[in-house]
C-alpha positions as a printed NumPy array, in Angstrom:
array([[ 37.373,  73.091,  -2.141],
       [ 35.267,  75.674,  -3.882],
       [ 34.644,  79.125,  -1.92 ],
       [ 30.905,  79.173,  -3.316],
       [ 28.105,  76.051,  -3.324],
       [ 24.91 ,  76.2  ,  -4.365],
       [ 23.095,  74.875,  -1.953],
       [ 19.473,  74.526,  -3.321],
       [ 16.785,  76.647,  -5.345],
       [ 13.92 ,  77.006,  -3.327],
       [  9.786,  78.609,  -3.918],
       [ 10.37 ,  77.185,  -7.701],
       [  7.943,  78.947, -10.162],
       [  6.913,  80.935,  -6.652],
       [  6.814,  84.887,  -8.   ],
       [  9.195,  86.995,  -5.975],
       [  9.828,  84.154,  -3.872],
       [ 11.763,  81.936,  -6.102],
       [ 15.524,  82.216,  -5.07 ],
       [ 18.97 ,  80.762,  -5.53 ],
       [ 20.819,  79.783,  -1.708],
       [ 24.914,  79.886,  -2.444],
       [ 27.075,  79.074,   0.992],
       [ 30.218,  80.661,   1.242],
       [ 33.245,  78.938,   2.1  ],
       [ 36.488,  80.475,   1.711],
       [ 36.286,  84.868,   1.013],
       [ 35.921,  85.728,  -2.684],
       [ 34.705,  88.439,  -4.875],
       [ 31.547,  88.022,  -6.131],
       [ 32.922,  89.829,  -9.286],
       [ 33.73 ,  86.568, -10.325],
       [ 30.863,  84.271, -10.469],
       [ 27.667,  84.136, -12.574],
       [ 24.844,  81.923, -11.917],
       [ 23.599,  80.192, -15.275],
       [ 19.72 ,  78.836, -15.848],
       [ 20.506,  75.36 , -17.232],
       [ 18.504,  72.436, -17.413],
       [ 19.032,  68.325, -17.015],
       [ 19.804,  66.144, -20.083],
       [ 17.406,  62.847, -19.674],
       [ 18.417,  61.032, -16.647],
       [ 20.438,  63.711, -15.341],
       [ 23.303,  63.017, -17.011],
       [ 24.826,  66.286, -18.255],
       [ 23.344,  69.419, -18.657],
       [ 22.19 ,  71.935, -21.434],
       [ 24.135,  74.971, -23.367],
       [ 22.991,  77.258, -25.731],
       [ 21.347,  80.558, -25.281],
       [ 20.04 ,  80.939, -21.907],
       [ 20.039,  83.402, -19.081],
       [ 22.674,  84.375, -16.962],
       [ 23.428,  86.647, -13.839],
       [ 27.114,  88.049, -13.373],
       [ 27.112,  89.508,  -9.764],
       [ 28.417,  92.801,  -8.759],
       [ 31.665,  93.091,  -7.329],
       [ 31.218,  92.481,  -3.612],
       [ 33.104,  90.691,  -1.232],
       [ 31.416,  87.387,   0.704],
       [ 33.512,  85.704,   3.823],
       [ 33.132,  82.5  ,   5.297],
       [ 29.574,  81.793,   6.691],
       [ 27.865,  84.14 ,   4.589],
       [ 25.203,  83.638,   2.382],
       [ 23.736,  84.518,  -1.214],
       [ 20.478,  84.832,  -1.886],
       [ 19.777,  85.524,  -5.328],
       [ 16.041,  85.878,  -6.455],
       [ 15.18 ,  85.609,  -9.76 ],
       [ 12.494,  88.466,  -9.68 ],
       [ 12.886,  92.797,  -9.087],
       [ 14.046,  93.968,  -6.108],
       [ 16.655,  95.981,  -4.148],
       [ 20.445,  94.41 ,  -3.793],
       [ 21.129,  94.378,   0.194],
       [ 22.987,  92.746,   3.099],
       [ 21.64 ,  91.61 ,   5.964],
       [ 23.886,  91.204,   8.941],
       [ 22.972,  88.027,  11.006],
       [ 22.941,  87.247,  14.73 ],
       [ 25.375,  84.206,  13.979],
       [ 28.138,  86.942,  12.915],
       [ 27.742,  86.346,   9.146],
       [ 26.247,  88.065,   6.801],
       [ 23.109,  87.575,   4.184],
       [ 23.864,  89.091,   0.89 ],
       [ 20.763,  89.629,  -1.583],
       [ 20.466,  89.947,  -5.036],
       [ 17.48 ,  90.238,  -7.789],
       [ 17.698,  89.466, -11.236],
       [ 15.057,  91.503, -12.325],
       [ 13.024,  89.125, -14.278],
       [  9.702,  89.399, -14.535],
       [  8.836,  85.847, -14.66 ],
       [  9.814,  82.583, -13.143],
       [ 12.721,  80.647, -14.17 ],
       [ 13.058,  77.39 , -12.47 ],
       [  9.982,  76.05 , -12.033],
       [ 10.812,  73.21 , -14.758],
       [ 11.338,  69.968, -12.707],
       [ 14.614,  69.67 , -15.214],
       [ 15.844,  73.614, -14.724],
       [ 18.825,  73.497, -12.616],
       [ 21.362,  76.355, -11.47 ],
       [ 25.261,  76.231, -12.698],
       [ 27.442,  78.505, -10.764],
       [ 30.88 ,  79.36 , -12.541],
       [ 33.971,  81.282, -11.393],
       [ 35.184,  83.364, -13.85 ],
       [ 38.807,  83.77 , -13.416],
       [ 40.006,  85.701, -16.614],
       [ 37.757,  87.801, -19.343],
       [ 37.901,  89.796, -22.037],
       [ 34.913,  92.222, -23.827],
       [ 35.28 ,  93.893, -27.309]])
């Protein structure tokens, strides 16, 4: 079972709209995940590498029933408590254009267990 899904990208190529929904399964630190711009191979059978953009999230901690919003546009990191009990966590890349309004561009979401810099 994975503790984060993507669940859909939604306003595609929609400025300061265009957003990444991740549901929240099992608690985790978002310290772990990034969310990588990708795109389909033909016929949707793989996807791309190479150098494209990615978002590493700040170290927060998400519980079961929360959210993740992330927008690829600027804005201010917050939480929104809901009525439900769970909680709405939101995060901006800070780009100043669109990225997935490709019909092929597709989100990857990786947990990064282990890492090393240099």
């Amino acid at each position: 079972m994975n503790r984060l899904t993507i669940v859909g990208i939604f306003d595609r190529g929609v400025a300061n709209s265009e957003r990444v929904a991740i549901s929240v399964s099992v608690e985790a630190n978002l310290t772990y995940y990034a969310v990588l711009l990708s795109a389909y191979t033909t016929g949707k059978t793989g996807v791309l590498a190479g150098s494209r953009l990615a978002y590493w999230f700040n170290p927060a901690i998400v519980k079961p029933g929360d959210w993740v919003i992330l927008y690829s546009g600027p804005g201010p990191n917050a939480t929104e408590k809901r009525t439900d009990g769970g909680t709405n966590h939101f995060f901006h890349w800070g780009l100043q254009n669109t990225i997935w309004h490709p019909p092929e561009s597709c989100a990857i979401l990786v947990e990064l267990n282990t890492w090393a810099t240099k």
